[in-house]
N, C-alpha and C positions, 0 to 999 in steps of 0.2 A: 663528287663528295668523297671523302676521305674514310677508306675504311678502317677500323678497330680493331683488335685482336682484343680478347678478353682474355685475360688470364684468372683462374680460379685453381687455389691451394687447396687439397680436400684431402690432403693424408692422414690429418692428424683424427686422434682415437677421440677426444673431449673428456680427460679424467676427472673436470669438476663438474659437470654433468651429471653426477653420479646414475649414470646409463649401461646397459649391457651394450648400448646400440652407441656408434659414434654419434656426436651428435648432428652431424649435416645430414641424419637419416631419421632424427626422429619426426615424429607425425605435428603437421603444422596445419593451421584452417583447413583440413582434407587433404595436406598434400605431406611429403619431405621439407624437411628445412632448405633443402638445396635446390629441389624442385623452383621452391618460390623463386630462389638467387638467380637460379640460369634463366629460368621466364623474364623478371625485370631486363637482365643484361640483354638477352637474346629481341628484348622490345622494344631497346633503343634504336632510333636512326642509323645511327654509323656502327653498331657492335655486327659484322659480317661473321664471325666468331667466335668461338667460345674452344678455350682449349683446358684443360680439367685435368689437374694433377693431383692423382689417386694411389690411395697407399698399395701395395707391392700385392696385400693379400685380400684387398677389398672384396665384400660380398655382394653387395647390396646395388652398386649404383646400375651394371646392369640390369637390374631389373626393373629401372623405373623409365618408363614411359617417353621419357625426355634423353636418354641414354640413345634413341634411334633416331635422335631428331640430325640431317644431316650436317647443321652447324656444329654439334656439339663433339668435339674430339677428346680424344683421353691421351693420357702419359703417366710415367709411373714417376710417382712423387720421390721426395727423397726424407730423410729423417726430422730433418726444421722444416718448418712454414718456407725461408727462404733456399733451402734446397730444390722445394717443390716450385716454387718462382721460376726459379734460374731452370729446371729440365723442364716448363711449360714454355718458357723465353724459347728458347734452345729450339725448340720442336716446331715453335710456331714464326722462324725464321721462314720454313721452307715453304709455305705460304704467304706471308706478305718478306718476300726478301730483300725489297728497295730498301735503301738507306734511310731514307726518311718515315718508315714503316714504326706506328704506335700503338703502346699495350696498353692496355687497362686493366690493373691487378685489381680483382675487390674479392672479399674474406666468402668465404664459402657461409657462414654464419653468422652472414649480415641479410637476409631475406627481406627486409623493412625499408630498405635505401627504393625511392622513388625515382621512375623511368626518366622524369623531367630533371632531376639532381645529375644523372647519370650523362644525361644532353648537354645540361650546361657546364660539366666539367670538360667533357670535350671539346666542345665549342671556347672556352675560355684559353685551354691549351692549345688550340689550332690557330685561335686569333692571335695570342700573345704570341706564338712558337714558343712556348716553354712548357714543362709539364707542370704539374701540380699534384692538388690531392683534395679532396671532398675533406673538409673541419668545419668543429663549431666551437664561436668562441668560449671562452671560460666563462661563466655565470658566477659561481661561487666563490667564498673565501678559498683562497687555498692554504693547505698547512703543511710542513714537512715536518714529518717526524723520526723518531731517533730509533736505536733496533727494539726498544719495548713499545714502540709506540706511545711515547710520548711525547707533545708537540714539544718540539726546537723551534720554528719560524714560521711566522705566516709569509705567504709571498704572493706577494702581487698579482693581483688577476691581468691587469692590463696586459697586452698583446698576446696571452696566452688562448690556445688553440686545443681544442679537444682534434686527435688526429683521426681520423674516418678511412675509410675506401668507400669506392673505388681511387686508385692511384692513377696517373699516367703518365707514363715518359716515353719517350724514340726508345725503340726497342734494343737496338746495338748500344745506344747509351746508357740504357738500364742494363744491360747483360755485363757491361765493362765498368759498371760501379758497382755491382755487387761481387764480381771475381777480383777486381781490387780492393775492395773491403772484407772480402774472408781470409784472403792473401794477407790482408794486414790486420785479420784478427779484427775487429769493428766490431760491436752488438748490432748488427743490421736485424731491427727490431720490425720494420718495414721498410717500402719500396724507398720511400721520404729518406730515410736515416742513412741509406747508403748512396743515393744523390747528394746528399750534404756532407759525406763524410768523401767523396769525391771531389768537392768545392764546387758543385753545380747548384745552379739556383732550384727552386722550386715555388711555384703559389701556391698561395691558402685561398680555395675555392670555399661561399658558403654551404655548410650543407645541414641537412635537419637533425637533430638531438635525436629524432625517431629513428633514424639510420642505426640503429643499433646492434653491437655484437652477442649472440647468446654464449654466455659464458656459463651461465648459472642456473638451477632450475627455475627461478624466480623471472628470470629473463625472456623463457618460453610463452611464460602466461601472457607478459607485455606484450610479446611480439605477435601474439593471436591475436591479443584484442585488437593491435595497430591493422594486422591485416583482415580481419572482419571491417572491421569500418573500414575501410577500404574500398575493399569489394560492395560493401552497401552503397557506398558514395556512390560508386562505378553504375551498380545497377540502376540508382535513382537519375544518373545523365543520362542512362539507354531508357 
């Protein structure tokens, strides 16, 4: 079976979080927010590891419980999300170095993404041999609007994609689209943006609306409640 490198982005501070604490550290159903992240990754079939790019002056992650687990590796992030990408890519070359060697990027602030979601993206980019990325389609109207926010155009919901993590591509081929898309100046917004500004394909794997990023303090509350039930579900199959 085919092992996985995880990659997870953890530099960043969360300034809409209005938090003294970044937020990959604040308290979730009993645990960290990140706690939850690296348990799902770490509980997949094929994630062999987990590699964790952390900001330069982080306080916090040594001291949680999962910091000593021997899968879990650190590196020092860099100032963007895809800074921290590219020096976790980097680092965890030296471990799976074959050619054919695949990462799995997913947001340190997604704690809600399910083990089985995380399978079948894998399993979908191994069958195809292409990478992809966990989306969910568009649901709603969509509206673009103008700098006061007021609507200029509805557009189209059809073939539109909410875009998710986890990501995953060959590793040396994600490393050589995103040092060509900073080269060339790109918004490499995620792992997706700089595969396609590469001119490499990518799939749109289903994944669940619950997968969601906490951005907001409103986001926290959801994200408990999704992992409380959870764990109930869990204990009423044991």
């Amino acid at each position: 079976m085919v092992a996985v490198t995880a990659i997870v982005p953890a530099a960043g501070v969360g300034k809409r979080m209005q938090s003294q604490h970044p937020k990959q550290y604040l308290s979730l159903a009993g645990k960290t927010v990140i706690e939850h992240t690296l348990a799902k990754l770490l509980a997949s079939n094929y994630v062999e590891r987990v590699v964790v790019a952390l900001g330069a002056e982080d306080g916090y992650f040594y001291d949680l419980e999962i910091a000593q687990n021997p899968s879990v590796i650190t590196v020092v992030g860099g100032q963007e999300r895809v800074d921290s990408v590219l020096a976790a890519l980097k680092a965890s070359e030296q471990f799976a170095p074959q050619a054919d060697a695949w990462s799995l990027i997913h947001d340190a602030a997604r704690p809600c993404v399910s083990t089985e979601e995380i399978d079948r993206l894998v399993e979908t980019c191994l069958t195809q041999h292409c990478g992809g990325l966990l989306a969910a389609p568009v649901k709603d109207t969509m509206k673009r609007g103008d700098t006061e926010q007021r609507v200029q155009t509805t557009v189209a919901r059809e073939q539109l994609w909410h875009a998710l993590t986890p990501q995953m591509y060959r590793t040396t081929e994600l490393i050589q689209a995103i040092e060509q898309g900073l080269a060339n100046k790109v918004n490499i917004t995620d792992e997706s943006s700089a595969i396609e500004a590469a001119g490499l394909p990518s799939m749109l794997v289903n994944g669940s609306p619950n997968n969601l990023k906490i951005t907001q303090p409103e986001d926290l509350v959801l994200a408990e409640f999704l992992l409380m039930n959870e764990q109930r579900q869990e204990k009423q199959e044991t």
